[in-house]
Every structure is written in C-alpha cells, then in structure tokens.
PQR file of N, CA, C, O and H, with PARSE charges and radii, in Angstrom:
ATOM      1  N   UNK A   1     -31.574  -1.762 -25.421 -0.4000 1.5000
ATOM      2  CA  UNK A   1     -30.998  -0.986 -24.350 -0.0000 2.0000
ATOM      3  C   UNK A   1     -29.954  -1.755 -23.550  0.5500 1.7000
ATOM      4  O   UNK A   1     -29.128  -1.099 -22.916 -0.5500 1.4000
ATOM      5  N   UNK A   2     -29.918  -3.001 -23.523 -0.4000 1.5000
ATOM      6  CA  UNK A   2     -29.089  -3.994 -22.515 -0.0000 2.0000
ATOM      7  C   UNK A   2     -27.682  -3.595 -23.473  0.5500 1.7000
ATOM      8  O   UNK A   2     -26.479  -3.436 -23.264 -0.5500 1.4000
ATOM      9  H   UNK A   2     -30.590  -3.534 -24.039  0.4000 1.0000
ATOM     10  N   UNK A   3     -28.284  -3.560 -24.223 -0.4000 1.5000
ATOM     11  CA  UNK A   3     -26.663  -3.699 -25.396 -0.0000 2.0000
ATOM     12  C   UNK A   3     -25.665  -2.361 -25.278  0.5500 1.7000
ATOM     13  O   UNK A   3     -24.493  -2.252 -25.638 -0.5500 1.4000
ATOM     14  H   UNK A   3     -29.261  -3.688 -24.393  0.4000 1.0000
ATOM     15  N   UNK A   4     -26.266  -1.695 -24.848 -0.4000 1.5000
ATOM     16  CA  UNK A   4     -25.783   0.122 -24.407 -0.0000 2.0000
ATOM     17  C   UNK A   4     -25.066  -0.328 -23.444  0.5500 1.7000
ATOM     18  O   UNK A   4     -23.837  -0.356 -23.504 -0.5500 1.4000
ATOM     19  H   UNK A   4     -27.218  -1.783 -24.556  0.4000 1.0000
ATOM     20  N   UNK A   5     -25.943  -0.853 -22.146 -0.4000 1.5000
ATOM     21  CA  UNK A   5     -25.498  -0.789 -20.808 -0.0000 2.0000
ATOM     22  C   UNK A   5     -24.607  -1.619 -20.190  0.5500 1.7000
ATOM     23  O   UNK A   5     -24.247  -1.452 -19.025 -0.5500 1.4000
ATOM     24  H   UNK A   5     -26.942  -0.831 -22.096  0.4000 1.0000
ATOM     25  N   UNK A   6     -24.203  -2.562 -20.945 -0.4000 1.5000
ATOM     26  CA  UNK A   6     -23.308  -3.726 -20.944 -0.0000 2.0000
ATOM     27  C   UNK A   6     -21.933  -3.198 -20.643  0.5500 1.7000
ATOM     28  O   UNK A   6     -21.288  -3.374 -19.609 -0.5500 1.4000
ATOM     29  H   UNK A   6     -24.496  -2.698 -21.891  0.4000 1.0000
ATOM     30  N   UNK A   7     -21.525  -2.398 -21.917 -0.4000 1.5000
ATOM     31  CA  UNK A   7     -20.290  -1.540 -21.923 -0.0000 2.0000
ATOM     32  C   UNK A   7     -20.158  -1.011 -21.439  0.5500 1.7000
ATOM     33  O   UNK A   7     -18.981  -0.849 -21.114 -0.5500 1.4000
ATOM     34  H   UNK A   7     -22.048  -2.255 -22.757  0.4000 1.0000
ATOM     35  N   UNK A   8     -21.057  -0.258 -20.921 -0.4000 1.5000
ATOM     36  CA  UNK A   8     -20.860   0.963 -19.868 -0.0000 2.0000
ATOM     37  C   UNK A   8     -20.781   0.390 -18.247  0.5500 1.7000
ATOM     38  O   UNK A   8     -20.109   1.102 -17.501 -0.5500 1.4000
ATOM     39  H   UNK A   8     -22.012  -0.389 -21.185  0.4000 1.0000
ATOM     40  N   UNK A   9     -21.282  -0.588 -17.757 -0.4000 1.5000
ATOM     41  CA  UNK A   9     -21.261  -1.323 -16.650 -0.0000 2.0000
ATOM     42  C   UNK A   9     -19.823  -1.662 -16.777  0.5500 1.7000
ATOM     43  O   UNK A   9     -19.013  -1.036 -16.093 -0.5500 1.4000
ATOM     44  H   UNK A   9     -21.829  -1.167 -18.362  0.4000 1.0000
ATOM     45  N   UNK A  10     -19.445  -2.553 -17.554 -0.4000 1.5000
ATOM     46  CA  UNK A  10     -17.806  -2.949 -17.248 -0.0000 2.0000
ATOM     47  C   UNK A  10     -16.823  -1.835 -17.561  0.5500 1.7000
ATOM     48  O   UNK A  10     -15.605  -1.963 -17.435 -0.5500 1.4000
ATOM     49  H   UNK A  10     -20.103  -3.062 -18.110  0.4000 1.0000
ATOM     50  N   UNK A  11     -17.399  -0.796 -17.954 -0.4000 1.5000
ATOM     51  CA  UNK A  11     -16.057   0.038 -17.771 -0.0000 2.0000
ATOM     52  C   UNK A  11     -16.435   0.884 -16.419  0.5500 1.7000
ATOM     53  O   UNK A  11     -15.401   1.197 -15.830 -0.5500 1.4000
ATOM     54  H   UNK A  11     -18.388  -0.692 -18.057  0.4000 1.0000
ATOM     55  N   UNK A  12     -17.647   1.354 -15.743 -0.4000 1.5000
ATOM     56  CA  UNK A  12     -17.570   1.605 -14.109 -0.0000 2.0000
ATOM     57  C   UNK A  12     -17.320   0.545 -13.512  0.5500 1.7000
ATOM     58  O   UNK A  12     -17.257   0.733 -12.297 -0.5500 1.4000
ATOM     59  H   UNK A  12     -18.487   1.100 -16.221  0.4000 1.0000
ATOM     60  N   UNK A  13     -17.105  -0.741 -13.889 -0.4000 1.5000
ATOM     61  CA  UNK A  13     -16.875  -1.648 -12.886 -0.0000 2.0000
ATOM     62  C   UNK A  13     -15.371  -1.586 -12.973  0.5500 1.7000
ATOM     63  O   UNK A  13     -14.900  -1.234 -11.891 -0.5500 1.4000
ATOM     64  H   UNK A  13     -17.156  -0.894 -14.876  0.4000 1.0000
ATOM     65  N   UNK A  14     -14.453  -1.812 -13.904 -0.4000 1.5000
ATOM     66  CA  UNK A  14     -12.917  -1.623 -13.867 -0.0000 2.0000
ATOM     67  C   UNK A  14     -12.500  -0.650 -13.411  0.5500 1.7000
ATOM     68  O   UNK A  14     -11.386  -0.718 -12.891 -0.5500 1.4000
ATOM     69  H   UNK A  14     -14.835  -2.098 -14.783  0.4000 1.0000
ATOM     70  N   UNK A  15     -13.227   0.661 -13.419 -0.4000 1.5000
ATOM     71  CA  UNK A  15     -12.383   1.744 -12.742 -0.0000 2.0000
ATOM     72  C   UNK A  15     -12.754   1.482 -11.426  0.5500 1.7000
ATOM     73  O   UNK A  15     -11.869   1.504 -10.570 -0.5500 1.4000
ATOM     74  H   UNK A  15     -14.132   0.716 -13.842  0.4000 1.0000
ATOM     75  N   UNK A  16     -14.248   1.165 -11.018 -0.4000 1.5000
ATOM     76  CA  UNK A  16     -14.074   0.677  -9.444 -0.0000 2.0000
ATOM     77  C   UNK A  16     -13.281  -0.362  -8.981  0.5500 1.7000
ATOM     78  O   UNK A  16     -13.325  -0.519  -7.760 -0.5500 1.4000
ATOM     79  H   UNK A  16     -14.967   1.147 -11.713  0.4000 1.0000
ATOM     80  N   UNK A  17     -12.627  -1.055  -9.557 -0.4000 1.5000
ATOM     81  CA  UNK A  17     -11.840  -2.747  -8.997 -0.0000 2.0000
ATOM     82  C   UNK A  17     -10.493  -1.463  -9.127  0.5500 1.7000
ATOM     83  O   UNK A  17      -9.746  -1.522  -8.151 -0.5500 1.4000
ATOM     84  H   UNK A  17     -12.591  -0.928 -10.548  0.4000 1.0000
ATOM     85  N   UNK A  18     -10.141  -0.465 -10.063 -0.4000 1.5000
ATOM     86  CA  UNK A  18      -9.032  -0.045 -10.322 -0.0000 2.0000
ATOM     87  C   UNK A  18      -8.802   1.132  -9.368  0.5500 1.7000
ATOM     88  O   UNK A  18      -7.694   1.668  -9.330 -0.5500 1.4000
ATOM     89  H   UNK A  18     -10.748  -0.417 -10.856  0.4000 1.0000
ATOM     90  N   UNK A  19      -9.998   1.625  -8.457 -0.4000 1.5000
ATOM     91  CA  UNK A  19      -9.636   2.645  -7.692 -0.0000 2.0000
ATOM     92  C   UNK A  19      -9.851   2.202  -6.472  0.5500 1.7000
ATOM     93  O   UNK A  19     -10.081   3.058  -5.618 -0.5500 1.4000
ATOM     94  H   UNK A  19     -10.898   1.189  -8.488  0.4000 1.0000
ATOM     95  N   UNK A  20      -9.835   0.795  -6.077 -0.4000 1.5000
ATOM     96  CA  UNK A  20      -9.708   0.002  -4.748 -0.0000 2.0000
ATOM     97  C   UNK A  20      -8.728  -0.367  -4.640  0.5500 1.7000
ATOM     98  O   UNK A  20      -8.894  -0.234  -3.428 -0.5500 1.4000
ATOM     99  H   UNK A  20      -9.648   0.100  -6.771  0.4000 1.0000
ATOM    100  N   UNK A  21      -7.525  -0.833  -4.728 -0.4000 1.5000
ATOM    101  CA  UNK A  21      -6.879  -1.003  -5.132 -0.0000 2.0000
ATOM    102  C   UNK A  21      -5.611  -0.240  -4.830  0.5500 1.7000
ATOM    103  O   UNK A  21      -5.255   0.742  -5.481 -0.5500 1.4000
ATOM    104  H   UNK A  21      -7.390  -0.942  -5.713  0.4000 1.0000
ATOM    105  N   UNK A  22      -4.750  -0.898  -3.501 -0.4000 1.5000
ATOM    106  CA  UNK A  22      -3.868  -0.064  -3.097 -0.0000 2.0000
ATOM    107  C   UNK A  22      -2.201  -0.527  -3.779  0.5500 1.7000
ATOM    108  O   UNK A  22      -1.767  -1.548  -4.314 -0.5500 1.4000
ATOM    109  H   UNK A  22      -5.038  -1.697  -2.972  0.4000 1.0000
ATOM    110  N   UNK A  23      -1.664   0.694  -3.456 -0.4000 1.5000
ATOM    111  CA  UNK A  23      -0.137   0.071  -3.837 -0.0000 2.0000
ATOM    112  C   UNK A  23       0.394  -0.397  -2.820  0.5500 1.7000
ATOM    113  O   UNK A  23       0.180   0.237  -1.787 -0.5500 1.4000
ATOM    114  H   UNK A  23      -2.017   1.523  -3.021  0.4000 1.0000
ATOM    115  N   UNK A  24       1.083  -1.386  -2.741 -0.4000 1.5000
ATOM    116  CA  UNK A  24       2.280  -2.358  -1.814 -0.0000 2.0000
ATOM    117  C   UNK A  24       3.467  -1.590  -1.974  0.5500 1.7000
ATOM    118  O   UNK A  24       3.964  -1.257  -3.050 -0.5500 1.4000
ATOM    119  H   UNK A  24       1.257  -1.901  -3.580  0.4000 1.0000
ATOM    120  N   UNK A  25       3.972  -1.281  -0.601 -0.4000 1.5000
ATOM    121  CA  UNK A  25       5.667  -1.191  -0.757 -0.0000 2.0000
ATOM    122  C   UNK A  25       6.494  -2.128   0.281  0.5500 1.7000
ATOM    123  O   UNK A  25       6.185  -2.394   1.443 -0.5500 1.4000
ATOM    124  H   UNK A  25       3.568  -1.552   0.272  0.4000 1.0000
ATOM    125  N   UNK A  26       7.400  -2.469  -0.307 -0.4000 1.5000
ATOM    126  CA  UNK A  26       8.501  -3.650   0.308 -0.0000 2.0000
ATOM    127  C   UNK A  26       9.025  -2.552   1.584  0.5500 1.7000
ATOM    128  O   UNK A  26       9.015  -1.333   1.418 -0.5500 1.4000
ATOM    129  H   UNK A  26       7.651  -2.254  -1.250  0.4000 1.0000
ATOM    130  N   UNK A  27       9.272  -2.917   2.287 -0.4000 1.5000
ATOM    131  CA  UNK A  27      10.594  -2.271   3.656 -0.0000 2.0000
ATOM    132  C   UNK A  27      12.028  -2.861   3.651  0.5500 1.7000
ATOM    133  O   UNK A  27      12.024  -3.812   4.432 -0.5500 1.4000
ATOM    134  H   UNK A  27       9.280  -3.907   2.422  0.4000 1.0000
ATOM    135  N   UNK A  28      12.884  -2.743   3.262 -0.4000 1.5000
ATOM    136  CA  UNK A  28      14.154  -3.892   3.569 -0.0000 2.0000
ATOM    137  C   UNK A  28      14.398  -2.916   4.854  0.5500 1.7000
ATOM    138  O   UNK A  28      14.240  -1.698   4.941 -0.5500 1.4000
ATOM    139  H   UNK A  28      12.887  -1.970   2.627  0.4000 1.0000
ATOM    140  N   UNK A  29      14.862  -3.918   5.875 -0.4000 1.5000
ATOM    141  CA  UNK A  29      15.395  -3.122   7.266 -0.0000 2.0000
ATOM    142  C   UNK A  29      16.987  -3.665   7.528  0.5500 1.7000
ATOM    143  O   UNK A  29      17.474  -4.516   6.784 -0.5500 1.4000
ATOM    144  H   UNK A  29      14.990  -4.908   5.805  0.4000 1.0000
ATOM    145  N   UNK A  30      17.558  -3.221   8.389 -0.4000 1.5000
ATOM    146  CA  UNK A  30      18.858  -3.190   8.261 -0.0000 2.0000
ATOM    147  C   UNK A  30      18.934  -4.601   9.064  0.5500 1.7000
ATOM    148  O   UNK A  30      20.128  -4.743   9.328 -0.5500 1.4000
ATOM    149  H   UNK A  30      17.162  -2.529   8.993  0.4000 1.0000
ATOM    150  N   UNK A  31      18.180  -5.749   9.591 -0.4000 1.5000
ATOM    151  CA  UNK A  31      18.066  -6.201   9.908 -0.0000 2.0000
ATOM    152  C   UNK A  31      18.241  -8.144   8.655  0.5500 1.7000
ATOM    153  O   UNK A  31      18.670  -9.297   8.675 -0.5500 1.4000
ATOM    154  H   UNK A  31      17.210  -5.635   9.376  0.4000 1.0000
ATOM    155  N   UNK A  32      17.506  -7.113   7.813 -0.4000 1.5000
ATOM    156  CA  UNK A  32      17.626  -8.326   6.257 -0.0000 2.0000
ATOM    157  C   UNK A  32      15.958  -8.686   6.088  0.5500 1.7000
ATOM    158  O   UNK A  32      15.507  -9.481   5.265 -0.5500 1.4000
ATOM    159  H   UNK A  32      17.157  -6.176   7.797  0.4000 1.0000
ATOM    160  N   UNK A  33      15.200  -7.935   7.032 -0.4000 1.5000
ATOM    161  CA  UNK A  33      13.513  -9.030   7.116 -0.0000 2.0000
ATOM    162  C   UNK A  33      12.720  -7.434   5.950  0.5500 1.7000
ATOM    163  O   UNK A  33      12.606  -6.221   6.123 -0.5500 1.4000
ATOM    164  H   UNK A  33      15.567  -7.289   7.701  0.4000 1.0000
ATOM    165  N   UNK A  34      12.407  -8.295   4.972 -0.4000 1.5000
ATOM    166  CA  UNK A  34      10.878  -7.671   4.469 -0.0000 2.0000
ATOM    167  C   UNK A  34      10.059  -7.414   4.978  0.5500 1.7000
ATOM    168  O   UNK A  34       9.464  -8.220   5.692 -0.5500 1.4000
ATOM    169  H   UNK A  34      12.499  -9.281   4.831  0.4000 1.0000
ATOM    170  N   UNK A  35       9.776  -6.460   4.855 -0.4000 1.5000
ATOM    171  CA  UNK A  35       8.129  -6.067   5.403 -0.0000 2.0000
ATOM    172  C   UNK A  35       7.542  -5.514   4.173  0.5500 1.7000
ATOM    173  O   UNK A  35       8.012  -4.735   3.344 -0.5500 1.4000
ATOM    174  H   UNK A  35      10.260  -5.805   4.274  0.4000 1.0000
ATOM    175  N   UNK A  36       6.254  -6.179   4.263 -0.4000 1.5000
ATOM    176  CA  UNK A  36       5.002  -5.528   2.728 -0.0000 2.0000
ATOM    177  C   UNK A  36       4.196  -4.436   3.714  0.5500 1.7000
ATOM    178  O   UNK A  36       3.643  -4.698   4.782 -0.5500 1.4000
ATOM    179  H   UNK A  36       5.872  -6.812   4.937  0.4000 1.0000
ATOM    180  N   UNK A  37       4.247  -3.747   3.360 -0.4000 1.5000
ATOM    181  CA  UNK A  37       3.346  -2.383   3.741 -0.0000 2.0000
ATOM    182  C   UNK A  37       2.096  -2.191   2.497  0.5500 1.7000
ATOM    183  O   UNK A  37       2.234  -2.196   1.274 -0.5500 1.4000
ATOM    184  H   UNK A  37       4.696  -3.534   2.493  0.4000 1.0000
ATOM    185  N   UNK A  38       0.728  -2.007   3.411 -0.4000 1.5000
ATOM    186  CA  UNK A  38      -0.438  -1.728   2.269 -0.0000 2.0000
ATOM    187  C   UNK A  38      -0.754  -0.173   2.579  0.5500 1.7000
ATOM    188  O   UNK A  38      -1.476   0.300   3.458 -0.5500 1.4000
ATOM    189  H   UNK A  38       0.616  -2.003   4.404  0.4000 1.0000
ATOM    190  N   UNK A  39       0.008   0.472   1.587 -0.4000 1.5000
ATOM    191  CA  UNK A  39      -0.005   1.480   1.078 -0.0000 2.0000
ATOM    192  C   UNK A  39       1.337   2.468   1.685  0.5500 1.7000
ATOM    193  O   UNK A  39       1.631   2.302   2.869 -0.5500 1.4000
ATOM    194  H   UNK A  39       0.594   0.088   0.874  0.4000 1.0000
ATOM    195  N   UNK A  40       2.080   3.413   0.926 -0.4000 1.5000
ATOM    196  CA  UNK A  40       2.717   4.261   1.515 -0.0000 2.0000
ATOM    197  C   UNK A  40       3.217   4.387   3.007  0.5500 1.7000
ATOM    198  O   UNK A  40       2.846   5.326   3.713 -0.5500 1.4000
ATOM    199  H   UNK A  40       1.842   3.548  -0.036  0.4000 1.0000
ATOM    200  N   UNK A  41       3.933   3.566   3.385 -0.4000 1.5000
ATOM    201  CA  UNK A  41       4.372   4.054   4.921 -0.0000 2.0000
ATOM    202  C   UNK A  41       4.649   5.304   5.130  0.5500 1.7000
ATOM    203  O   UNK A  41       5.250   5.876   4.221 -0.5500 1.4000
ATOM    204  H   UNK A  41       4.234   2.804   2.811  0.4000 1.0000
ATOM    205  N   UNK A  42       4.337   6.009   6.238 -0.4000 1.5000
ATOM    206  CA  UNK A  42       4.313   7.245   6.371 -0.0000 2.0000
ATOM    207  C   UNK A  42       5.286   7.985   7.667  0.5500 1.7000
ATOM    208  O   UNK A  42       5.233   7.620   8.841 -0.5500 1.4000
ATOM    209  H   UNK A  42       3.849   5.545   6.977  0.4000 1.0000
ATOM    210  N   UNK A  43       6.020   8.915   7.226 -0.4000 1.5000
ATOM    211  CA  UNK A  43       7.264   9.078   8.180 -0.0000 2.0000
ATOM    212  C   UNK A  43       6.655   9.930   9.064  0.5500 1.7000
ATOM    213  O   UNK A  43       5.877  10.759   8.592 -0.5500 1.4000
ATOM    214  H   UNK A  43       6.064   9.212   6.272  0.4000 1.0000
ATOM    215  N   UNK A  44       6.871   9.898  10.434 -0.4000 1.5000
ATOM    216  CA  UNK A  44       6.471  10.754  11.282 -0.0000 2.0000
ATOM    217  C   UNK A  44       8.107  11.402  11.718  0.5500 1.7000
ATOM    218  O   UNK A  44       9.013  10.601  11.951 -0.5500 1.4000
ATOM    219  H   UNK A  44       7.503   9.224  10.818  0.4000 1.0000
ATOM    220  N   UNK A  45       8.397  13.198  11.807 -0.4000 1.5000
ATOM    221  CA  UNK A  45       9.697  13.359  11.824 -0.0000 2.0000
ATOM    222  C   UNK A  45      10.020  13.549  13.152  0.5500 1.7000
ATOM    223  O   UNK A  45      11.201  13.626  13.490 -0.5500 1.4000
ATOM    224  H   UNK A  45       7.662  13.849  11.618  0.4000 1.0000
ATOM    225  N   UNK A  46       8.954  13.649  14.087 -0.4000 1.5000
ATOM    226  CA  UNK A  46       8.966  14.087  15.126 -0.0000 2.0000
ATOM    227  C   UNK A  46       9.746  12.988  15.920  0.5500 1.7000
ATOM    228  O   UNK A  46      10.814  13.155  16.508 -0.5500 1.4000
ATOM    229  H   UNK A  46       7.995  13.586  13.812  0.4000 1.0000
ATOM    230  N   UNK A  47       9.010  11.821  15.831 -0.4000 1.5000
ATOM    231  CA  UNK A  47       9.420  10.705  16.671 -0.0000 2.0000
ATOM    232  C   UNK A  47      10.228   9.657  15.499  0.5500 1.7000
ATOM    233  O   UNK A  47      10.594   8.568  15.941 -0.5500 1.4000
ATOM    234  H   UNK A  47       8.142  11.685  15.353  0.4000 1.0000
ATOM    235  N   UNK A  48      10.412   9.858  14.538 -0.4000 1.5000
ATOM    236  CA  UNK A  48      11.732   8.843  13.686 -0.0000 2.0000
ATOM    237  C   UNK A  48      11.167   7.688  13.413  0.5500 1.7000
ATOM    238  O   UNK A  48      11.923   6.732  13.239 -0.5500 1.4000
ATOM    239  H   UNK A  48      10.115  10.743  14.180  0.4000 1.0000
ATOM    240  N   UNK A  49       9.841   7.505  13.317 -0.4000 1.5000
ATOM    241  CA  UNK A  49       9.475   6.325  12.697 -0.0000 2.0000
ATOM    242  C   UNK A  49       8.160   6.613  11.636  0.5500 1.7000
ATOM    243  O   UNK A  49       7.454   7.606  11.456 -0.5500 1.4000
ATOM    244  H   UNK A  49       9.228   8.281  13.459  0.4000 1.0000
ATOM    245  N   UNK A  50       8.194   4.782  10.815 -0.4000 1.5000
ATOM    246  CA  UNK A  50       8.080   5.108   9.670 -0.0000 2.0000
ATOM    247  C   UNK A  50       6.328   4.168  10.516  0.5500 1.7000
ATOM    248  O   UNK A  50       6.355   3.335  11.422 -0.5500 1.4000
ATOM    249  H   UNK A  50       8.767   3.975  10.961  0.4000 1.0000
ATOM    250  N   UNK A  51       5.173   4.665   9.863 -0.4000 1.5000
ATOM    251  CA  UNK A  51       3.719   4.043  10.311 -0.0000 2.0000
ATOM    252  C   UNK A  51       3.140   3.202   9.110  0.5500 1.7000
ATOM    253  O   UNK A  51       3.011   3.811   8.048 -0.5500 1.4000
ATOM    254  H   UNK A  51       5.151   5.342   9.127  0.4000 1.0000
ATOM    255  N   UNK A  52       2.909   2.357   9.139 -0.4000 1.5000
ATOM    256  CA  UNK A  52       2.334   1.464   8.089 -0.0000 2.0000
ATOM    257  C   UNK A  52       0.860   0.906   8.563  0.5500 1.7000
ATOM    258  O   UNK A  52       0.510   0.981   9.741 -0.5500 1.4000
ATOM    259  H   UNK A  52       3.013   1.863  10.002  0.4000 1.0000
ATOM    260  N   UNK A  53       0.054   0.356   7.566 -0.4000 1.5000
ATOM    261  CA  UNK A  53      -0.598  -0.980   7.617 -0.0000 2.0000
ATOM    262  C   UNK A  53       0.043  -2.032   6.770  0.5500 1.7000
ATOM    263  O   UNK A  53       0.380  -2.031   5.586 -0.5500 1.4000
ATOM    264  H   UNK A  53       0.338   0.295   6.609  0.4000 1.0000
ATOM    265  N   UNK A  54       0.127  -3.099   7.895 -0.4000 1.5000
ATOM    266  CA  UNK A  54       0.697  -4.768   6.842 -0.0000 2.0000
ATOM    267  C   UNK A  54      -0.007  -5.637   6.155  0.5500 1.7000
ATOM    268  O   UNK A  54      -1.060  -5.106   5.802 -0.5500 1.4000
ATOM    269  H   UNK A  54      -0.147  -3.100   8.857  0.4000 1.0000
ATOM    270  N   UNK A  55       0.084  -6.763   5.787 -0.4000 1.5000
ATOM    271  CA  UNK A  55      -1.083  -7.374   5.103 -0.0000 2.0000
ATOM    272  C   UNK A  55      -2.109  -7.599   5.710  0.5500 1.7000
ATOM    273  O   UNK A  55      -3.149  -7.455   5.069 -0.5500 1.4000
ATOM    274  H   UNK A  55       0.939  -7.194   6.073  0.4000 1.0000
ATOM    275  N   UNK A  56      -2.182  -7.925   6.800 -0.4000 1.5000
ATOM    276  CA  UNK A  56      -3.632  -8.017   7.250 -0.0000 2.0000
ATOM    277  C   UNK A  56      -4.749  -6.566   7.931  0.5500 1.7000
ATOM    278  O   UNK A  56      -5.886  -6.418   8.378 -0.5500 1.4000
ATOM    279  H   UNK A  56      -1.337  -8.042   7.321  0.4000 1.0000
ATOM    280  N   UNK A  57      -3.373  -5.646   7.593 -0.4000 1.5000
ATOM    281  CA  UNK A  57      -4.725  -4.571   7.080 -0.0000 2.0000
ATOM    282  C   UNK A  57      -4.283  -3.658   9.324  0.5500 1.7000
ATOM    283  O   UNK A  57      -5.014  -2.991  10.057 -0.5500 1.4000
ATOM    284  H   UNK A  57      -2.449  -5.766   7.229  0.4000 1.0000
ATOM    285  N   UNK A  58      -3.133  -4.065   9.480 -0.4000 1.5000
ATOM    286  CA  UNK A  58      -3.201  -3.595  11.076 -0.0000 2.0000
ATOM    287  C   UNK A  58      -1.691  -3.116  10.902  0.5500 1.7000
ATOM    288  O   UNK A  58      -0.687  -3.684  10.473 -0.5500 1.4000
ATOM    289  H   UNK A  58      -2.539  -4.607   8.885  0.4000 1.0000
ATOM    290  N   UNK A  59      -1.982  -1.598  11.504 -0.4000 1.5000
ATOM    291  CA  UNK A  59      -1.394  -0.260  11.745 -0.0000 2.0000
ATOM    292  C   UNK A  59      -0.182  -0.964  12.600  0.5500 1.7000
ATOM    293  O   UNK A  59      -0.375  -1.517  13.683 -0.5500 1.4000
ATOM    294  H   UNK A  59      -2.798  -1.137  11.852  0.4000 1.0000
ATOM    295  N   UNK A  60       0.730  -0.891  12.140 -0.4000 1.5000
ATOM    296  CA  UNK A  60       2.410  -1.314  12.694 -0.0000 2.0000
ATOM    297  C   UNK A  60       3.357   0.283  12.604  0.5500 1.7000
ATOM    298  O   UNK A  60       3.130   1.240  11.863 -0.5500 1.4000
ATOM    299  H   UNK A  60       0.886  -0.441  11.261  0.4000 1.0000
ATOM    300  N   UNK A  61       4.552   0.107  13.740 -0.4000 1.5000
ATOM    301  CA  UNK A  61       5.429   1.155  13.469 -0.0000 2.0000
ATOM    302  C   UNK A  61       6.802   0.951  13.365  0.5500 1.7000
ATOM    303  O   UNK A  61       7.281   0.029  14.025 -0.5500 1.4000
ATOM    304  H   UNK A  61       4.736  -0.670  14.342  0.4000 1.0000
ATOM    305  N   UNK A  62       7.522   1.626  12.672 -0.4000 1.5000
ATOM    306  CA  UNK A  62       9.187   0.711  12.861 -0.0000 2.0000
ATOM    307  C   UNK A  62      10.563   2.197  12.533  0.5500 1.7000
ATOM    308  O   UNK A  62      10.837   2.936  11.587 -0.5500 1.4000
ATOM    309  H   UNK A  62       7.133   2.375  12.136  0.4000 1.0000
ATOM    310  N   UNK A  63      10.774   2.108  13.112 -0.4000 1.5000
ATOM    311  CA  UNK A  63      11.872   3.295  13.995 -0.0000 2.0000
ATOM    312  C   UNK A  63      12.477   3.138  12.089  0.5500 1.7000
ATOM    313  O   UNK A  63      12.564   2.111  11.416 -0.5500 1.4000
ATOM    314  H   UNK A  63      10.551   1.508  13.880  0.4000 1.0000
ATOM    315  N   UNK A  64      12.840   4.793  11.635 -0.4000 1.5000
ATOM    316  CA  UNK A  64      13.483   5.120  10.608 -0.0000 2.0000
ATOM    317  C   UNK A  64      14.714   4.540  10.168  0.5500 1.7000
ATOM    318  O   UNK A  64      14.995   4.225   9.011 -0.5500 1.4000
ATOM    319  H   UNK A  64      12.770   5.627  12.181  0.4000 1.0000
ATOM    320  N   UNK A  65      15.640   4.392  11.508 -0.4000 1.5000
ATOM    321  CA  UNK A  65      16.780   3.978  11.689 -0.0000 2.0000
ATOM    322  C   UNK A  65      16.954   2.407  11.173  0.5500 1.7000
ATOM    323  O   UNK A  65      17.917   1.717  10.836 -0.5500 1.4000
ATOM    324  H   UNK A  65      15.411   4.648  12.447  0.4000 1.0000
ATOM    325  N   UNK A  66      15.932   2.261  11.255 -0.4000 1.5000
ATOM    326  CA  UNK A  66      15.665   0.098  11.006 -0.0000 2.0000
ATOM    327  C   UNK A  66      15.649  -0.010   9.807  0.5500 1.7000
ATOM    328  O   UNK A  66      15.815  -1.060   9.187 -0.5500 1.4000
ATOM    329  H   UNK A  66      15.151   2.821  11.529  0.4000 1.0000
ATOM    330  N   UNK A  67      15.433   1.143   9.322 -0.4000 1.5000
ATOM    331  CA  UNK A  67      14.878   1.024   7.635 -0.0000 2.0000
ATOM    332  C   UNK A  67      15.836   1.430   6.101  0.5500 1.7000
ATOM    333  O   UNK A  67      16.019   2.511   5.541 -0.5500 1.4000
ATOM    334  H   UNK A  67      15.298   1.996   9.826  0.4000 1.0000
ATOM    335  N   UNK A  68      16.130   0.555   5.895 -0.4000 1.5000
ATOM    336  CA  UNK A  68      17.579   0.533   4.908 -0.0000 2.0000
ATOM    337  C   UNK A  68      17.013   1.738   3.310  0.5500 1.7000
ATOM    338  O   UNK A  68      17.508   2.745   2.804 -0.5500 1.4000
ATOM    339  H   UNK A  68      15.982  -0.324   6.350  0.4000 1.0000
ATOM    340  N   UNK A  69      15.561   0.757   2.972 -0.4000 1.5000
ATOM    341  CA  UNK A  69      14.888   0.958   1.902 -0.0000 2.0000
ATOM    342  C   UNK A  69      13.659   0.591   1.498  0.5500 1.7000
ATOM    343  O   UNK A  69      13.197  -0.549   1.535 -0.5500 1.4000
ATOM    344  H   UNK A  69      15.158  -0.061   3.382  0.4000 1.0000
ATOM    345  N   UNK A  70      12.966   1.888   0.984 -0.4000 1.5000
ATOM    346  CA  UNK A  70      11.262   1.373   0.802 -0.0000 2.0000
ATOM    347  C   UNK A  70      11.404   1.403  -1.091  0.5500 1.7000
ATOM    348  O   UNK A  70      12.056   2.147  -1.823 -0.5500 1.4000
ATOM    349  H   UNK A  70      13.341   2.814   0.954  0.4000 1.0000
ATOM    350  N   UNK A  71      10.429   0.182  -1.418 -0.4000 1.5000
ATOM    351  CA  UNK A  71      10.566   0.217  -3.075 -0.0000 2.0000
ATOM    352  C   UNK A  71       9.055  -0.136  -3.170  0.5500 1.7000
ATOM    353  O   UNK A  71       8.473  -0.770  -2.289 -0.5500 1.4000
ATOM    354  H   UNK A  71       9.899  -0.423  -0.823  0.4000 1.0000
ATOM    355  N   UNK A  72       8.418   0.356  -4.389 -0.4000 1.5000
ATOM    356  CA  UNK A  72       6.710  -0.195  -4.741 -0.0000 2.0000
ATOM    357  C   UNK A  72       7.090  -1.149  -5.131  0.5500 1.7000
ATOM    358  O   UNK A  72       8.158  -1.362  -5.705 -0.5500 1.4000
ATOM    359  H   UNK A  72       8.890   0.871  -5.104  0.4000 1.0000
ATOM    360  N   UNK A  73       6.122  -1.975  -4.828 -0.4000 1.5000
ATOM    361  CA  UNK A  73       5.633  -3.318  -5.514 -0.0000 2.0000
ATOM    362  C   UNK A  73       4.763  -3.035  -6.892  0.5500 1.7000
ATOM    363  O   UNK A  73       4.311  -3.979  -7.542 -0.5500 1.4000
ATOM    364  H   UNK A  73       5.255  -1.802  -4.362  0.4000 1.0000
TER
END
C-alpha cells in the first residue's frame, strides 16, 4: 500500500507548492525605480492609483501617473 501512496502524495504535494504560489510583476515608474509587486497590482479608477503588496508581503499604493509599465515576472 505505501507503494500506491507515495505517488499520489507527491503529486498533491506539487499541486499544493504549485497553487501557493503567486505571480510577481515588475512596476517601471517614470521615475527609473522597480518595484516587485506580489501579485497583480490592482487599479483603483476612482482615485488613479495602482494597490499592490511588495515583497515583504505589505499593501503599498502608487499614483497611475508614476507608472510607465507593469510586466510578469
């Protein structure tokens, strides 16, 4: 029975490591500074800025206008 469950453990374990697992996007701002965003920055249209989390995982905001170009990592 171990010999069944072996295979089957590492393939729920890769799709769990594979569905944790966020995408990065770069920011270039008109400024020249990178910013890594963890996950999708998100445009708010009301007020013109773009909402992120950065690498350490804390909610930042940065005016649309600042923002040249977003690309995935």
């Amino acid at each position: 029975m171990n010999v069944r469950f072996t295979p089957l453990a590492a393939i729920l374990l890769a799709s769990l490591l594979t569905a944790c697992s966020t995408t990065e996007y770069i920011m270039s701002t008109t400024e020249g500074r990178l910013i890594v965003s963890s996950g999708r920055p998100d445009l708010d249209e009301k007020t013109g800025t773009y909402t992120y989390k950065d690498a350490n995982g804390k909610e930042a905001t940065i005016p649309k206008a600042a923002v040249v170009q977003i690309m995935e990592r």
